[in-house]
C-alpha positions, 0 to 999 in steps of 0.5 A: 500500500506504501508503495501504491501511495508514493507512487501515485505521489509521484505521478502528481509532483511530476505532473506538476513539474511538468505544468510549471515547464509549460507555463513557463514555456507557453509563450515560447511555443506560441511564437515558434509557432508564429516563425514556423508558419512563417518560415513555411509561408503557410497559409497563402493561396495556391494562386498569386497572393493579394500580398507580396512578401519577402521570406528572409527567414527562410532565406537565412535559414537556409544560408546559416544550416549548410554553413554550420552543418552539412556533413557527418562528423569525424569523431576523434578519440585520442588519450587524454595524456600521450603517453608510451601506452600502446594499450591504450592507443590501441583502445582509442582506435578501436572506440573511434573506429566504433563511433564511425560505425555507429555514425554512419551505418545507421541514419539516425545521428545524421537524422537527428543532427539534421532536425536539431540544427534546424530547430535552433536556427528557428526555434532556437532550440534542438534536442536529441536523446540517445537510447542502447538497443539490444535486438534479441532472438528466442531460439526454441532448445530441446530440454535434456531432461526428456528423452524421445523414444519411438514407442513414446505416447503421441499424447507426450508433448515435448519439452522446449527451453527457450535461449536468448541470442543476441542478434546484434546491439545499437546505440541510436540517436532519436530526435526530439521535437521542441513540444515534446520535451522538457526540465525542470525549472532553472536559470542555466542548464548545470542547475537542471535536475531533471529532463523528459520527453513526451512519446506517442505511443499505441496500444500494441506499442504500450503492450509490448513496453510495459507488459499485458496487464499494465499496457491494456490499462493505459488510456489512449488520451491524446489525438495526433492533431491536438498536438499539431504534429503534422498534416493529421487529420479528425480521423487518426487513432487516439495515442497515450502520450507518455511522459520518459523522465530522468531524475538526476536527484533520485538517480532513476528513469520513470515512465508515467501518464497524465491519465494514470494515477501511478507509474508506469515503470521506474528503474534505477540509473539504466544507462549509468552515464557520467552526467546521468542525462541520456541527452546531450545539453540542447542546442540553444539560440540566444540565452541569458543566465536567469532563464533557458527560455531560448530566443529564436532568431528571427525574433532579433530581426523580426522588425526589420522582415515586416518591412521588407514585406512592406517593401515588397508588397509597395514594390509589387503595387508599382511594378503593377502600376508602371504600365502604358496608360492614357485617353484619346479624342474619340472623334479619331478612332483610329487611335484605339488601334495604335499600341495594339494593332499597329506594329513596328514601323506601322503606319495608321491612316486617320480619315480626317488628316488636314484636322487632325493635323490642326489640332496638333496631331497626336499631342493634341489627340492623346494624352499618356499616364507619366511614368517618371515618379512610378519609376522614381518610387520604384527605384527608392522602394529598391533602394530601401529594401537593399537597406533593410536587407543589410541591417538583417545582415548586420544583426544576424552576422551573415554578410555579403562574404559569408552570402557568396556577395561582394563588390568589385570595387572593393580591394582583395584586403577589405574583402579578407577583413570583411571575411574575418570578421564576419566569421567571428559569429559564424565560428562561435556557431560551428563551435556549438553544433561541434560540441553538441555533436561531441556530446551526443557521441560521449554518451554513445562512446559510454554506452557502446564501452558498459553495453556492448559485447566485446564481440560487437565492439571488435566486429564493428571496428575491424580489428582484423585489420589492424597492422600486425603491430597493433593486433597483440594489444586489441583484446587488452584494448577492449578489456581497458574500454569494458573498466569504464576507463572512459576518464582516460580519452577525449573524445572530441569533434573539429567544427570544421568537419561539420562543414566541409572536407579539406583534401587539400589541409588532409594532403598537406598534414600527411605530407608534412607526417611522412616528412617528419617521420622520414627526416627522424629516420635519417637522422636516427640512422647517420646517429650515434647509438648512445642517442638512438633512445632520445631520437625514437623518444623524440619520434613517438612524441612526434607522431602522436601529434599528427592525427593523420598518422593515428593509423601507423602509430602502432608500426611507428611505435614498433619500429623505435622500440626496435631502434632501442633494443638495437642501440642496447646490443651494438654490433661488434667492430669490422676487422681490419681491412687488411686481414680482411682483404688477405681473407677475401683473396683465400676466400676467392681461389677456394671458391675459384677452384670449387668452381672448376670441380663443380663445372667438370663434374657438370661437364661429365654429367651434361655428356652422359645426358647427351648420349642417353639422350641420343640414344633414347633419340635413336630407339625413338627413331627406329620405333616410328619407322616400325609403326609407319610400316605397320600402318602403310601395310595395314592402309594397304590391306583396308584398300584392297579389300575396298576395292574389292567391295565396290567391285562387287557392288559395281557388278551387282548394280550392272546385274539390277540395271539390266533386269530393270531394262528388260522388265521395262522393255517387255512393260512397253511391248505389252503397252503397245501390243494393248494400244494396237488392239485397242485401235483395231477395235477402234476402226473397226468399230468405226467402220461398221458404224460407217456401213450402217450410216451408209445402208440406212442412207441408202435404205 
């Protein structure tokens, strides 16, 4: 019962909190929302506006974002005290190596990173939460308790245990948006002892997080589209807005809803980071030290952007209103045809023209707007918005420079002057985003070294290719992140690598490396052996200052070590070269005389190959004289007996041929034997017939 009390104890102090935070913030919201609106131009018609503005917001926005942010950082993770630690070096690769991964294999911290700095340039503040995620797999496992036989009851079930395997582990970077996150009340960030962030969640998502019973009793309280969200609409789902809030005082993560009266779940310090907030400080605009209700910047100029919409708006009316305008003398309507029929060097022909020509032609017959003070009006409008635009730049810091705009008039000097300190403001803003940047992957680098498997941590750096140097040390590496040793490495992020890729100081640096460690060597091998320690003490020291040469500090490492075992056990000196020379001379007629014996005993041996091989040629010889006789008498005999059968053929065709001939012979006797009958018959029939025509003419 005590516990059910301070829960729901609990659940009432922090809503109250959580109201003091939105009293505190309401205006702030009310006005980010004024600057988005405006920043997305909403709320005009899809045809051309009744009003004309000018979006300087979104146009400095997009200027300011790409100069402070516009690539992945490069985390950089060096040993706080430079020390001949080869371990620890080694350690630093591998947590460098770990965080690259992390930041460029999932989206997330580039999402997150993206979505932060466009808050703060206008909102005027950017919030991002860090989270470790295991993805674990249940694989079913017979239990070997139950032993199947064959004649075992089908009714049996069998028994299955189930085993746990990580499939792998992430430390994603989630975005949090400006409404959904807040702390408790204080002058400057250091005096916050609490933060949380408002997650909208649905019922299977409640279920799966707080388990069947409590996640089915959680109300679905809030529409998407109260909280202005996005482009919802009346018909989208009820969702439960649950409040994640850690408490640095009490050391624990509470979850919780407004809707219900005690807490949803509670766990003691779950990530265990060194300043216990699983946020990086936010991304703040402009701050003062009795209040972190941020400022936004359009805020500071929004004075100056309300008229340069005047500005616009006047400079549309009179671009509509410079046109050609005027009256005519309705007595020639010929002249309504003049600026529309008529083309270049068209001639109209006016009926009347000794009249017209009286009343002083067309000066007499029309009459033109002027034009001159629109133009004259319209050119001050121009000059007024250039003048405004420029105390916009002046209070935001962005100036012609920065903007990729200068004159030609000015000098190369002044441009660089102007350059210089127009970047002042800009540097200061890439150091923020820089270390905002570096924050977020301190917490990752904690996470990754309390959390993650030491297989994971190996797999996700490749330490299979490391150089043969640095391979001993990597399971003493890991081990040394897996102490929580994090006090003993920096991890930092250069703002300038939030901005663009410079090839050319990367080229130059690895340059200057190789020529350092080059002129080292040089030295060190035309040295003294007494001073090879301090050469390859010197060495060490000096490569550990370029990070270009991070990757070969092991080998570089190897190397002096080596110099120094070497210098410990110096050579003997050379003999005298007299002696020496004396032992060449015996050296060269023992080898002279070696190779005498070794060339006869190679001559004896070629000529005994020679003969065998002449032989072995011979046998050869005789062999294919043999096989070729075989084969002609054989090609012979198969000739023969070809010849032979077609002899035989030949005559039994010669014998087919002539019993054909006869039998078509005696076929065509008998056909002409048919074809005299047959015509005998014939005449004689006819000269019957003839006969008895003849009787019966006569008759």
């Amino acid at each position: 019962m005590a516990n059910k009390e301070a829960k729901t104890t609990g659940v009432q102090a922090w809503t109250q909190a959580i109201a003091l935070y939105e009293q505190d913030f309401k205006k702030w919201e009310v006005r980010v929302e004024k600057i988005i609106k405006r920043y997305r131009d909403d709320g005009r018609d899809t045809q051309r506006s009744a009003t004309a503005r000018f979006n300087i917001l979104w146009s400095n926005v997009q200027t300011i974002v790409p100069a402070v942010f516009a690539r992945l950082p490069k985390p950089d993770v060096s040993r706080r005290y430079r020390d001949n630690d080869p371990i620890g070096r080694v350690a630093a690769l591998i947590l460098e190596r770990a965080l690259e991964f992390e930041i460029e294999h999932y989206p997330d911290y580039r999402a997150a990173m993206e979505n932060c700095v466009t808050d703060r340039y206008l909102g005027g503040r950017g919030v991002a939460w860090v989270r470790y995620e295991p993805h674990i797999s249940e694989v079913g496992v017979e239990d070997d308790g139950v032993q199947v036989t064959e004649d075992a009851d089908d009714s049996e079930a069998i028994e299955l245990q189930t085993e746990e395997t990580l499939d792998y582990e992430c430390c994603p970077v989630d975005y949090v948006h400006w409404k959904d996150f807040g702390h408790t009340q204080a002058r400057c960030w250091e005096e916050v002892t609490a933060v949380w962030r408002r997650v909208y969640m649905r019922r299977a998502a409640l279920v799966e997080r707080f388990g069947e019973e409590i996640g089915n009793k959680i109300p679905l309280d809030t529409k998407p589209d109260e909280q202005k969200r996005g482009g919802y609409q009346d018909g989208q789902e009820y969702e439960a807005a649950i409040y994640e809030i850690w408490d640095k005082d009490s050391g624990s993560a509470i979850w919780m809803s407004k809707s219900m009266p005690e807490i949803l779940d509670q766990k003691e310090d779950p990530l265990k980071l060194e300043n216990f907030f699983p946020c990086a400080k936010p991304l703040y605009a402009t701050l003062t030290t009795d209040s972190l209700v941020p400022v936004p910047d359009f805020t500071l100029y929004q004075d100056q952007a309300n008229t340069l919409d005047v500005l616009s708006e006047r400079i549309d009316r009179l671009i509509v209103a410079l046109q050609v305008k005027g009256v005519y003398n309705n007595a020639i309507p010929e002249l309504a045809r003049l600026f529309t029929d008529a083309g270049n060097t068209d001639l109209i022909a006016v009926s009347n023209w000794q009249a017209f020509a009286e009343k002083q032609g067309l000066a007499g017959a029309i009459d033109l707007v002027e034009l001159t003070p629109i133009f004259n009006a319209l050119t001050a409008a121009y000059q007024a918005m250039e003048q405004q635009k420029a105390q916009v730049y002046e209070i935001t810091g962005l100036s012609d420079i920065v903007r990729g705009q200068g004159d030609a008039a000015e000098t190369a000097t002044a441009q660089k002057l102007k350059g210089q300190y127009a970047s002042l403001r800009l540097k200061s803003m890439q150091q923020k985003v820089g270390q905002f940047a570096a924050e977020l992957l301190q917490i990752k680098a904690q996470i990754i070294c309390r959390f993650f498997e030491p297989s994971t941590i190996a797999q996700i750096a490749s330490v299979e290719q490391f150089n043969e140097a640095d391979k001993p040390y990597v399971e003493q590496a890991i081990m040394l992140l897996k102490d929580e040793r994090l006090a003993d490495f920096r991890i930092e992020v250069s703002a300038d690598s939030l901005v663009q890729i410079d090839e050319e100081a990367e080229k130059q640096g690895a340059t200057e490396f190789v020529t350092a460690v080059g002129g080292f060597v040089k030295a060190a091998a035309e040295a003294p052996p007494e001073t090879i320690p301090l050469m390859a003490g010197l060495l060490k020291w000096a490569a550990a200052r370029y990070k270009v040469g991070k990757n070969v500090e092991g080998l570089i490492d190897q190397f002096a070590d080596q110099a120094i075992e070497k210098a410990k056990n110096p050579q003997p000196p050379p003999p005298d070269p007299a002696v020496q020379k004396q032992q060449m001379i015996e050296q060269g007629k023992q080898a002279q005389f070696q190779a005498e014996q070794q060339a006869d005993a190679q001559r004896m041996q070629m000529e005994a190959q020679l003969e065998q091989q002449r032989m072995a040629a011979e046998q050869q010889r005789e062999d294919r004289i043999a096989e070729r006789e075989a084969t002609e008498a054989r090609m012979q005999a198969m000739l023969d007996e070809q010849a032979q059968q077609g002899e035989q053929r030949f005559q039994m065709m010669l014998e087919q041929m002539k019993q054909s001939f006869e039998l078509l012979m005696q076929q065509k006797k008998d056909e002409t034997t048919l074809q005299v009958a047959q015509l005998s018959a014939q005449t004689t029939l006819e000269s019957a017939e003839t006969a008895a025509a003849n009787q019966a003419a006569r008759d």
